[in-house]
N, C-alpha and C positions, 0 to 999 in steps of 0.2 A: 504494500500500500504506500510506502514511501517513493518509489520509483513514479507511481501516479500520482504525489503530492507534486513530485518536483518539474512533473508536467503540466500542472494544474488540474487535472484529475480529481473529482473526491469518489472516494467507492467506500461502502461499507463491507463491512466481514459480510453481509448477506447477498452482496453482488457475488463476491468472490467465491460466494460457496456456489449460488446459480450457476454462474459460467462454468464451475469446474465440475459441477456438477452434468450439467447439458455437455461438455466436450467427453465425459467420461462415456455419459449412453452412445455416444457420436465415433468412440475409441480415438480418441485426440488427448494433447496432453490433459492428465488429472491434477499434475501437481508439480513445484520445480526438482529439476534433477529426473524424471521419472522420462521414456524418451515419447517425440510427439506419437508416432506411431509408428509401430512394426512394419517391416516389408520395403518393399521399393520405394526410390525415390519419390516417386511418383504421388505415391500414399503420404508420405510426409509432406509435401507441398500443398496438396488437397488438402490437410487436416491444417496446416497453417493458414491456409488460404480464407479455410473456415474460421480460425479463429482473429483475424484481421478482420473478417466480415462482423463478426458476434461485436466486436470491440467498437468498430468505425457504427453500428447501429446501437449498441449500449451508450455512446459518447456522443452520437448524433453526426449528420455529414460537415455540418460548418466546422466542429471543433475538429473533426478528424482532419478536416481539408489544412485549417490552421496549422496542426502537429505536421503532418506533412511538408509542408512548405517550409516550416521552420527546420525539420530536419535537413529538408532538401538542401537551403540554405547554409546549413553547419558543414553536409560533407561536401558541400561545393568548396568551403574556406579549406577545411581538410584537404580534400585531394585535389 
């Protein structure tokens, strides 16, 4: 929850059980360290892909579009 503080983020423990909850019936990660999903590439990309979608609609499309840009912006100075 800190990571989402310093993004401007707020989530309660009851967000986070949802989400980790919903990717678990989904087989996507449950939890950190634990891996996103078994098998092919392929599969891990999907279940990220999902959990990017769960996130940008929990967060809404204006904030997500924000985080975004802002990122875009940092690894433009970076690389």
């Amino acid at each position: 929850m800190e990571l989402a503080a310093q993004e401007g983020m707020s989530l309660t423990v009851g967000h986070i059980y949802n989400i980790r909850s919903k990717l678990k019936k989904q087989g996507g990660e449950a939890s950190a360290g634990e891996p996103v999903a078994a098998g092919k590439p392929a599969a891990r990309e999907a279940s990220l892909d999902g959990q990017l979608r769960t996130l940008v609609i929990r967060i809404g499309l204006d904030r997500a579009e924000r985080v975004f840009a802002e990122l875009k912006a940092s690894l433009t100075r970076v690389g």
